[in-house]
N, C-alpha and C positions, 0 to 999 in steps of 0.2 A: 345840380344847383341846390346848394344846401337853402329848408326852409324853415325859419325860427318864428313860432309860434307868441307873443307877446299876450297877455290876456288884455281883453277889448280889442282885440287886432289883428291879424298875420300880417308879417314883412318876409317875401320872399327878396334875399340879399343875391347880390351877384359878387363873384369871387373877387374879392378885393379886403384891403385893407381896413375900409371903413366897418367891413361885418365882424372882424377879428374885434374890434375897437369896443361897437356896441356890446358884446360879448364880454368883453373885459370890464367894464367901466358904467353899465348898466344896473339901477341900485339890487343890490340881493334881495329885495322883497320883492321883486316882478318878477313871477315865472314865466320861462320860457320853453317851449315844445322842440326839442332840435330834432332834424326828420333828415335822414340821409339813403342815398341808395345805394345798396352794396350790388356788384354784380359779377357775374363769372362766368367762362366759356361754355362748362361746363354743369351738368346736372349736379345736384348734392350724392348722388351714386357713388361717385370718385371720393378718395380720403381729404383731398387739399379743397375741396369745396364742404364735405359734409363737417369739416371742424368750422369752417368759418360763420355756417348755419348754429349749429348746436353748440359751440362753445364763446367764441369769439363774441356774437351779438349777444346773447344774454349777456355774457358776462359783463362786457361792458356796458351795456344799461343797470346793471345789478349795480357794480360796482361807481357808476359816476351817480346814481340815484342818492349812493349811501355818503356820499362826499360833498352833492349840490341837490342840497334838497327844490332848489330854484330850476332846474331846469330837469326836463323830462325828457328823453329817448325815443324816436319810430324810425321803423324800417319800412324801405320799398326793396323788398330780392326780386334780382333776376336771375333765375340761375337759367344759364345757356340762350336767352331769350333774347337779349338787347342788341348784342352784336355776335359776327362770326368770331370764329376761334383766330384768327388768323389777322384780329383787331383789338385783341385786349388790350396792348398797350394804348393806345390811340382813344380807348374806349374809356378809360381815366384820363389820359391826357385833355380830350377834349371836354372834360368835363360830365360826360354821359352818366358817368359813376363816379361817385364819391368817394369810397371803398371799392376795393374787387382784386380778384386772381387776375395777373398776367404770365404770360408764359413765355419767360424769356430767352427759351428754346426755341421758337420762332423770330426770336429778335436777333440772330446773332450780327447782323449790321450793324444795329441800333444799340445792341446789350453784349458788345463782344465781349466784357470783364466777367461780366454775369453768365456768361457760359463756358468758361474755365473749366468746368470737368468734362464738359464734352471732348478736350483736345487732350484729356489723362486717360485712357484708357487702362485699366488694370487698377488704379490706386487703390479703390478699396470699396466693399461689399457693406461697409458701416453706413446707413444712410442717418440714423440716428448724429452720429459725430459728424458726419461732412456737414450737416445741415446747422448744427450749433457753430463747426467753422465759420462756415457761410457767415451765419448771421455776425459773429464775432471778430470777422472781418468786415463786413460791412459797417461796424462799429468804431473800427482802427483804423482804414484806408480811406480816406477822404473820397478818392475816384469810384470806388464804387457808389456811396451813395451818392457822388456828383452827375454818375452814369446815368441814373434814375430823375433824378431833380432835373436834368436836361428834356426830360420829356414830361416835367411837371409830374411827376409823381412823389411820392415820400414811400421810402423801403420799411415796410414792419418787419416781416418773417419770412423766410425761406421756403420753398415747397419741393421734394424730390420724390422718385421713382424709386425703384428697387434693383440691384443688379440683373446687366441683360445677360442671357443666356441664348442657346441654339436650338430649334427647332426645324429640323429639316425633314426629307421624306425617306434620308437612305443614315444608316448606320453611322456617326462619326465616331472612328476610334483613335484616329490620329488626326494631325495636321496634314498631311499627305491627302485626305480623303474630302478635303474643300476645294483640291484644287481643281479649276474650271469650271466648279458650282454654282450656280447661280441665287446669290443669298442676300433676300430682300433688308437691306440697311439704308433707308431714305435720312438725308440728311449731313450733319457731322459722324452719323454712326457708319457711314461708309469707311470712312477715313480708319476706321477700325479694322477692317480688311486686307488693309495694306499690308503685302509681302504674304500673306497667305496662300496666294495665288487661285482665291474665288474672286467671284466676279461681284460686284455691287449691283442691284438692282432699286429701282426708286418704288416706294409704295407707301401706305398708312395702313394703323392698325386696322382701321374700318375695308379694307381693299384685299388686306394677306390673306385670307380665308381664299379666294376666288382665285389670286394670283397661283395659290400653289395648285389649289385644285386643275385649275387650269394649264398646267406646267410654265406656267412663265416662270417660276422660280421652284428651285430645288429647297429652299430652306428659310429661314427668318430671323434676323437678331432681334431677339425681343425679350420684354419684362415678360415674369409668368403671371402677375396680376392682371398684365391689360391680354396675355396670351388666352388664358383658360378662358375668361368670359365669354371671345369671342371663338371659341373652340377650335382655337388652332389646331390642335394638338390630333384632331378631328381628319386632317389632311398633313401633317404634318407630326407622326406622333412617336417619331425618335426625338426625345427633350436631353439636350446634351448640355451638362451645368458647367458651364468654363467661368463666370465671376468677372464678366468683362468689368464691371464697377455699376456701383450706384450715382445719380445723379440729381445735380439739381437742374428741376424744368422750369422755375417760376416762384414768383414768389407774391404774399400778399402785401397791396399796395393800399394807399390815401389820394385822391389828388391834391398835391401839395398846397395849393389855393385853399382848398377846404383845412386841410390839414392846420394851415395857419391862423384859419379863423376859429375854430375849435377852442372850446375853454382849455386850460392848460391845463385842469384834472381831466379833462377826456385825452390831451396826448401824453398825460403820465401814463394813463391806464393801459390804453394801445400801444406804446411802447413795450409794454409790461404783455400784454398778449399777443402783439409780434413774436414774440420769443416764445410763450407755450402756443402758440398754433403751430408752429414750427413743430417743438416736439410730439406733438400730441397729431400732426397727421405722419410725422415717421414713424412713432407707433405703430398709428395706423395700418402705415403700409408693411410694414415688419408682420403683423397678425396678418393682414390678409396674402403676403409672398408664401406664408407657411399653411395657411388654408388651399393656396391656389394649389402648392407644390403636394401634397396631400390630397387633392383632387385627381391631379391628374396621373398619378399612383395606381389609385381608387376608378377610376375609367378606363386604365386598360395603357397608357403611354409608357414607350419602352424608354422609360430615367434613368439615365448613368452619367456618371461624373470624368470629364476629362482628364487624362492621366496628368499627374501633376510635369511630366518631364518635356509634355506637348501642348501644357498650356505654356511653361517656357520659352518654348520654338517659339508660342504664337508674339510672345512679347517679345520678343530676342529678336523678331522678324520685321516689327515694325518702326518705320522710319523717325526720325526725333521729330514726332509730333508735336511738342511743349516747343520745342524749338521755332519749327515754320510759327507755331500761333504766336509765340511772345514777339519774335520779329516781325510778322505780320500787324500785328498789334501798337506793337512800339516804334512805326514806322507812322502811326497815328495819331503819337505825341502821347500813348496812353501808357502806364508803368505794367506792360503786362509782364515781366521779369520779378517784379516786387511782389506781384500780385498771385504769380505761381508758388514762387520760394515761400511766401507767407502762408499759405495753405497747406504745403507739405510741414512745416514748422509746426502750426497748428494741430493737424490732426496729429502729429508725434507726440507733444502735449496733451491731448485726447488718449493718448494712449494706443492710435493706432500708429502699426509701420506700413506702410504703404508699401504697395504688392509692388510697386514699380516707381522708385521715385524718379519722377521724371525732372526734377531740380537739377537732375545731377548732371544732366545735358547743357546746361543753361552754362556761359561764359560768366565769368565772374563779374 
């Protein structure tokens, strides 16, 4: 619940109409203290939480300070504290947070549009440009940011991860040598296995360490940024780079109640740093995929690159994924056809070609 400071007074408002009003229409010689809480599943450790500490909140108190010299900026952060991982969305919905990360990678009931590249596998290793898609379709598509306002949120900026790669306990030099392997892909990243002939096992980054140690699984699809920290590589330390794609997990939100009551230079601003948080934790992730990938170099992990003729097979092999999801989708009243073909359009304009356009499945 946003709380606005009036001098001689506090008014804590409740999300409505009337607070936008006071806000607008209050004479510019009364200052006002606007106090919000931003919150995230996660610690600032991670890229998509540590810009929205250091960049995102300054900036916007810097910037609405120098435009409304009548109203003043505070924060309450929670980073990882307010709610589980597995409640971000709900955790703006309900108001809890003002601001915050959701991860609409555990949403995919809730945010089927918004996880769109989980059902591409291969398209492309750019997290930098899918993430500028993203947002630039969120821009263009009415349904996505309809997707979000459904559960009272407002969409600023995108958040993604870095291409997954393999980490298993035995040699991959082909496609032939997954098969009947047991390789931990919890999630939509199972679906990536299809026609391989490994087996999907269910797990979390926090759990892989023990799983392999333990032999419950032979391998792991994963990023090498959340892989090294947690030393996979430790038990598992054939790292084989196949490029299954980057993705986006989430993205930074407003709750749209708050959002509306906001002076309209605080939703210029955050408009405006939606889009650099976006950029600025792909960066992020970009410098630390090459520091992780460099590490684990440097400790001893036998790194080699899949042959380009058996990453083929592996795409060659899998069933028309874009397919089942847009029909799945659009079976839901929701344009996921539009919403595919618009993003492979995109990043081609980005200048990327996508490793597999999956458009091309898609009936006309």
């Amino acid at each position: 619940m946003i709380s606005i400071n009036i001098r001689g007074g506090v008014r804590t408002l409740s999300r409505a109409a009337g607070a936008f009003v006071l806000l607008a229409t209050a004479p510019f010689a009364v200052a006002r203290d606007l106090h919000l809480v931003v919150a995230t599943t996660h610690p600032p450790s991670l890229p998509w939480v540590s810009v929205i500490r250091d960049h995102v909140m300054p900036e916007l108190a810097a910037r609405l300070a120098s435009r409304r010299a009548d109203v003043s900026l505070s924060w309450t952060p929670a980073w990882g504290t307010l709610y589980r991982w597995h409640d971000s969305l709900a955790g703006v919905e309900t108001g809890l947070a003002d601001l915050g990360w959701v991860g609409s990678l555990w949403e995919s009931s809730r945010l089927p549009l918004q996880n769109v590249t989980y059902a591409l596998p291969f398209i492309t290793d750019d997290l930098p440009a899918l993430l500028r898609v993203i947002n630039r379709l969120h821009d263009e598509l009415p349904a996505l940011r309809e997707g979000w306002e459904k559960y009272d949120a407002h969409f600023l900026g995108a958040s993604g991860v870095d291409t997954y790669h393999l980490l298993t306990t035995f040699p991959v030099r082909s496609l032939d040598d997954l098969a009947g392997r047991r390789i931990l892909a919890p999630g939509a990243a199972a679906t990536w296995l299809r026609g391989t002939g490994a087996i999907a096992v269910d797990g979390a980054l926090s759990s892989y360490y023990t799983q392999l140690q333990t032999g419950v699984a032979d391998g792991v699809l994963s990023i090498l940024t959340g892989a090294h920290p947690f030393r996979i590589h430790e038990v598992a330390p054939y790292v084989t780079l196949v490029g299954i794609g980057a993705q986006c997990t989430g993205a930074l939100v407003a709750n749209l109640d708050v959002w509306r009551e906001l002076p309209v230079e605080a939703r210029e601003i955050l408009g405006a740093l939606g889009h650099e948080y976006s950029s600025r934790a792909a960066a992020e992730v970009v410098t630390r995929y090459d520091r992780a990938l460099a590490a684990l170099v440097a400790e001893g992990a036998q790194v080699s690159t899949l042959p380009p003729a058996e990453k083929q097979r592996w795409i060659d092999g899998l069933p028309p994924l874009a397919v089942e999801w847009a029909t799945r989708n659009e079976a839901r009243g929701l344009p996921a056809r539009a919403v595919l073909r618009a993003l492979v359009a995109a990043l081609r304009e980005e200048g990327v070609e996508p490793v597999r356009d999956w458009s091309r499945d898609l009936a006309p």
